[in-house]
Phi, psi and omega in degrees: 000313164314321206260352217246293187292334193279329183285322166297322177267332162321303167314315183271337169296314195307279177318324191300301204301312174322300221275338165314309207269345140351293194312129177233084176245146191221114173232133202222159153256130165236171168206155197182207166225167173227195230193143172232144157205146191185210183292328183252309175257100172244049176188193226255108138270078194317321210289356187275349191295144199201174219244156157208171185203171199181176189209125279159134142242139156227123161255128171309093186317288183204191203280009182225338194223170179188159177250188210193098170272162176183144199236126182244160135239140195194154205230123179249155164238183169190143177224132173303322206300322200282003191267140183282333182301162178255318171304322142325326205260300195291340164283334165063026173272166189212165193206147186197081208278088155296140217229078182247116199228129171260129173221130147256145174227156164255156179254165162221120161298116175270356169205135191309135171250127158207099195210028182275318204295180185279015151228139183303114180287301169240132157303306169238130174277121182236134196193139177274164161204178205178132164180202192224175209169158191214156190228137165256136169235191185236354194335136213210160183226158149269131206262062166275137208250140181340321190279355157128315203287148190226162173204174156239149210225126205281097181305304182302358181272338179285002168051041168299355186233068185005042187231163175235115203255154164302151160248008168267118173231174169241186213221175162203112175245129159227187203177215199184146172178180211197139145241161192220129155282101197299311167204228207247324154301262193310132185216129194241139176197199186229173148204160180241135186213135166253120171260132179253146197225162174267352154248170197235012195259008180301337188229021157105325189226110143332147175287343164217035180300161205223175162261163195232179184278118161352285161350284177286018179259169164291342164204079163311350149277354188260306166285006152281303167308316182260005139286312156322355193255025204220125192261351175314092179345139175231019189273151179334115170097017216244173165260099181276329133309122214278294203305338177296342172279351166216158220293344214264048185264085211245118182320157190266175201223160138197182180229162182260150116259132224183159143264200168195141168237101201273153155235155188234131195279332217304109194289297203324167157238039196305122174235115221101210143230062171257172169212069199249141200081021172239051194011069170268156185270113200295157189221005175226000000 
C-alpha cells in the first residue's frame, strides 16, 4: 500500500511539474475593424466598415494547439442609401449596432510553436480556430424629428415589426490568423474571424419581417417617425426584410478583423524536451 501511495504522489508531482513547465500564456490585445452582412449590407460595402478592440488569454495546450478566451466591444453599421437595390434605397433604413462578445476557441498550429527553449524554432505562427461565444447587441437608428433635430435612438423596445426580440445571442466564431514573435516575450499578428449568429435581429429587421400598425407598438410616435422616413408601401402587413424575396434567408453574421499585441507569460526554460534547470523533484 505503501509503495502504491508512494507511486500515486510520485506520477502526480511528476505530471504536476510537466503541465507546469507546458504552460504557455499569452494576454494580448486587439484592434481592428469589423464587416456585417444581413438585411441591410448584403454585398461588399467598404463605407460600412466600423471599429472593434477586445482582449485575449491564450493558454498553450501543447506545440500545435491552444485554447482562447477573448472579450471583443465593437460597432457594427448598415445604411439602405448605400445600397444598390432600389427596394432598399425606398426602405431607406440605417442601423447602428453596439456589440460585447465573449468566445473560447480552439486554435490549431499550422507549424509547430515550440519557442520555451533559448531558440525560436518558428518565428511565425499561422493558425485556424473555432469555437463558441455569445453577444449582447444594441440597435440603434437615427431618429428625425419634424423640426429637422436627429438623435440616435435604440430600436429594439419599439417593436417595429411587432415582434419582441432577444438581444443576447450566440456567435460561432471561425477564422484564420498568424502571430510572429518580435522576441521570446512580445508577439505581434493579425486575425480575420467570422461570426455566425443565432439571430436575424443585429440590424433590427428579421428576413421576413412585415411593417405592422403603429398603434399596437409600444411607442407609436417614434414609429410613425421612423416609418416615414421610408418611401416604402408601410401598410400593416407590407415587407420590411429584404432576404425574404430571396432563396438566401440566413441569420445575420459579421467579422473581425485586427492586429493583436501579445505578451507571453511563459517561465519555463525548457530546451527541447529535457527538463534541465527546473527544480524538479527528483525521486532517484
Amino acid at each position: 500500500m505503501k509503495q502504491f501511495s508512494r507511486f500515486f504522489v510520485i506520477v502526480l508531482l511528476t505530471t504536476s511539474c510537466s503541465v507546469a513547465f507546458a504552460q504557455k500564456v499569452d494576454i494580448g490585445i486587439m484592434a481592428g475593424g469589423t464587416h456585417y452582412y444581413g438585411d441591410v449590407v448584403n454585398e461588399l460595402e467598404l463605407s460600412t466598415m466600423s471599429y472593434a478592440a477586445g482582449g485575449f488569454i491564450r493558454y498553450r495546450l501543447s506545440n500545435f494547439t491552444a485554447i482562447k478566451a477573448m472579450g471583443v466591444y465593437a460597432v457594427v453599421k448598415g445604411d439602405d442609401k448605400n445600397s444598390s437595390s432600389p427596394w432598399q434605397q425606398n426602405r431607406n433604413w440605417n442601423f447602428q449596432t453596439l456589440i460585447l462578445e465573449g468566445s473560447l476557441q480552439f486554435e490549431i498550429n499550422l507549424v509547430e510553436d515550440r519557442n520555451s527553449g533559448r531558440k525560436l524554432k518558428n518565428k511565425t505562427i499561422p493558425y485556424l480556430f473555432a469555437g463558441v461565444g455569445a453577444f449582447y447587441f444594441k440597435p440603434q437608428t437615427t431618429l428625425i424629428h419634424p423640426d429637422g433635430s436627429e438623435h440616435l435612438q435604440s430600436v429594439a423596445p419599439l417593436q417595429l415589426s411587432g415582434i419582441k426580440y432577444s438581444q443576447i445571442a450566440a456567435a460561432i466564431p471561425v477564422g484564420v490568423g498568424f502571430r510572429y514573435y518580435v522576441n521570446k516575450k512580445i508577439l505581434l499578428g493579425g486575425e480575420l474571424g467570422l461570426r455566425y449568429t443565432s439571430t436575424s435581429y443585429i440590424d433590427d429587421i428579421g428576413g421576413a419581417d412585415t411593417y405592422v400598425d403603429p398603434e399596437t407598438t409600444p411607442f407609436p410616435k417614434a414609429t410613425r417617425l421612423i416609418y416615414g422616413s421610408s418611401e416604402s408601401d408601410k401598410n400593416p402587413g407590407d415587407l420590411r426584410g429584404k432576404t425574404a424575396l430571396s432563396k438566401l434567408n440566413v441569420n445575420d453574421m459579421y467579422l473581425f478583423m485586427g492586429v493583436t499585441l501579445a505578451y507571453n507569460f511563459n517561465k519555463s526554460k525548457i530546451s527541447g524536451s529535457g527538463l534541465k534547470r527546473q527544480g524538479c523533484p527528483r525521486f532517484f
